[in-house]
C-alpha positions in Angstrom: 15.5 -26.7 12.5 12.8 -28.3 15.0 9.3 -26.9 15.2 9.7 -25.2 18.4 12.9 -22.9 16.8 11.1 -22.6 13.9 7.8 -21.2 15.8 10.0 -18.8 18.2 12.0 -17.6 15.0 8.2 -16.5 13.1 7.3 -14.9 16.3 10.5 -13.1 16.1 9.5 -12.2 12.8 5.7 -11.2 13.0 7.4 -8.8 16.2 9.1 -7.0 13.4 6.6 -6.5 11.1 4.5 -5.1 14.1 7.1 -2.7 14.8 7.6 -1.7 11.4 3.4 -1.0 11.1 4.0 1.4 14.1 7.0 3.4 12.9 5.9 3.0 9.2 9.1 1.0 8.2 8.1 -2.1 7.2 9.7 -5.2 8.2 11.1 -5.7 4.9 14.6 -5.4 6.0 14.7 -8.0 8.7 12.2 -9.8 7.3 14.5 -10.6 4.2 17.5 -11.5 6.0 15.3 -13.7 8.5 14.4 -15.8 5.6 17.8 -15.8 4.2 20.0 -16.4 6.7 18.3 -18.2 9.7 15.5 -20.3 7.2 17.9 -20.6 4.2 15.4 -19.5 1.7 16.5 -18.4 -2.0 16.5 -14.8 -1.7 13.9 -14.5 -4.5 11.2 -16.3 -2.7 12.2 -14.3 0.7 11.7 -10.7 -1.6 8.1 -12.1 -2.6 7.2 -13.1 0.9 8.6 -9.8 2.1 6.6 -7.9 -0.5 3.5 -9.7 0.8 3.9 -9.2 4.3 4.9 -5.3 3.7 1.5 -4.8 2.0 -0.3 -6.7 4.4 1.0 -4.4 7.1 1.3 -0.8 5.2 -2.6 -1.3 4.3 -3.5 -2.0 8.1 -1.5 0.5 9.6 -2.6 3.3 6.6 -6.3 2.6 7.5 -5.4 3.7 10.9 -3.0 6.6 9.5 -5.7 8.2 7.2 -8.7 7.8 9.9 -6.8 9.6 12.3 -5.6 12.6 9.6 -2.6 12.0 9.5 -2.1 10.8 5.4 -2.7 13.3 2.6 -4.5 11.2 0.4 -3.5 13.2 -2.6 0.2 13.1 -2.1 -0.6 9.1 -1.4 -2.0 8.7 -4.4 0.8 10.7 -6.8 3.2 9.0 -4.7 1.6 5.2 -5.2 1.8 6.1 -8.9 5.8 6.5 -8.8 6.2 3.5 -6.7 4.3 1.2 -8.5 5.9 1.8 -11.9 8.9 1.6 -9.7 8.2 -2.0 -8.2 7.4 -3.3 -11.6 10.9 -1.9 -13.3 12.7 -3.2 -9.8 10.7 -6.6 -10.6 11.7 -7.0 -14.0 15.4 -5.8 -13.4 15.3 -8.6 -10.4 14.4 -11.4 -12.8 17.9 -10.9 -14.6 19.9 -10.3 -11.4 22.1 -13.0 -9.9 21.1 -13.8 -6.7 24.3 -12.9 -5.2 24.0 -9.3 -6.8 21.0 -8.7 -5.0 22.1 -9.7 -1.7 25.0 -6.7 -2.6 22.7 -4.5 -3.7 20.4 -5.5 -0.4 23.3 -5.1 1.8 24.2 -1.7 0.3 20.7 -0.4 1.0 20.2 -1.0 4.4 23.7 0.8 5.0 22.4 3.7 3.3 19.3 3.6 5.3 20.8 3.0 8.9 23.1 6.2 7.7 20.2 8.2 6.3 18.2 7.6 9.9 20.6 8.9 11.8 20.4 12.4 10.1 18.0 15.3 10.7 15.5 16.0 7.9 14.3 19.6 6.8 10.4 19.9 7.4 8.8 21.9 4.8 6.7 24.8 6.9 3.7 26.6 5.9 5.7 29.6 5.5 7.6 27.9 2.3 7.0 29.0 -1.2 4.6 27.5 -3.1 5.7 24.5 -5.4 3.9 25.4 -8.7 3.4 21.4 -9.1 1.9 20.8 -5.7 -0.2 23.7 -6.7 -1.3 22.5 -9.7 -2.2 18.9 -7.9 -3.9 20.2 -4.7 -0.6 18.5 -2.8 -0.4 21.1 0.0 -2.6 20.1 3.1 -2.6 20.2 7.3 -1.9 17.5 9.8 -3.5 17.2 13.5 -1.1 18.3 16.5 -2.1 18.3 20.1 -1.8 22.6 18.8 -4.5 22.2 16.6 -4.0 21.7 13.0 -0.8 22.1 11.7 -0.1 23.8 7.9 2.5 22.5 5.6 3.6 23.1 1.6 4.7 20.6 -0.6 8.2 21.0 -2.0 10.1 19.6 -5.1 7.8 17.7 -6.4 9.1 16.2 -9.8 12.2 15.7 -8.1 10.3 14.1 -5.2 8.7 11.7 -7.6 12.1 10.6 -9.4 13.1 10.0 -6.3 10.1 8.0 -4.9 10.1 6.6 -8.4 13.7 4.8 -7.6 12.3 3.8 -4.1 9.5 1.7 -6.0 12.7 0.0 -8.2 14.6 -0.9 -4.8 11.2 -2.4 -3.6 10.5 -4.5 -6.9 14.0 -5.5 -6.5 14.1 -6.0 -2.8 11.0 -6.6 -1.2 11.7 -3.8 1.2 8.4 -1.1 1.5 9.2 1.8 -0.4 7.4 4.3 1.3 10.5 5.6 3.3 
């Protein structure tokens, strides 16, 4: 590859991870691939760089996030705790993988994410019963809306950290963000 493709296909790259720091995706699942398949890097080394750049990103775009109101800080913080024993079972578990499995393992994931954002989510309301963990941790806050400030409840919270808990693992394993 000359420099001139090679320049035009970071661009394309550093386009994603822009994108992803405005709809809070990370660029994690393009960025992989990129590396992969159009700069024929080991899939290991592509995970680390993809792990970089998704923290790079996720800690410019939170900044922004929490100035405006719009991160519980609380829920952040139970949730980083999850993720990052997570990231470090995922790491460990990706040290003993064959590369091929995790390029399967990739491959399955972002089907299951292109299926999952196609489908309506529930949005827990104000008018929800209280979650006796999120009571207990303070989880419950308000966001801003053009309305004024909009209440909402916490729900299903150890079941919420299992499952944020197995997000961290596909991250270690992946270099995708696991904030999803």
């Amino acid at each position: 590859m000359n420099t001139i493709a090679f320049t035009f296909a970071v661009a394309a790259g550093s386009v994603v991870g822009f994108l992803g720091a405005l709809t809070g995706l990370g660029g994690g699942g393009v960025i992989v691939p990129l590396l992969v398949l159009v700069f024929g890097v080991d899939i290991r080394f592509a995970i680390g760089a993809s792990l970089v750049s998704v923290i790079a990103t996720s800690s410019g775009a939170a900044a922004a996030y929490v100035r405006d109101g719009y991160s519980n800080i609380r829920v952040g913080m139970f949730r980083e705790i999850a993720t990052t024993v997570g990231a470090l079972s995922g790491a460990t578990v990706a040290s003993k993988v064959p590369t091929s499995g995790l390029a399967i393992v990739f491959g399955c994931v972002l089907l299951y994410s292109a299926y999952l954002a196609g489908r309506c989510m529930d949005v827990a309301t104000a008018d929800a019963p209280p979650d006796r963990w999120a009571a207990a941790l303070r989880l419950d806050s308000t966001f801003p809306t053009p309305a004024g400030e909009q209440a909402y409840r916490v729900q299903h919270v150890p079941a919420g950290f299992g499952l944020i808990y197995a997000a961290g693992v596909l991250s270690g394993l992946l270099g995708i963000g696991s904030g999803q």
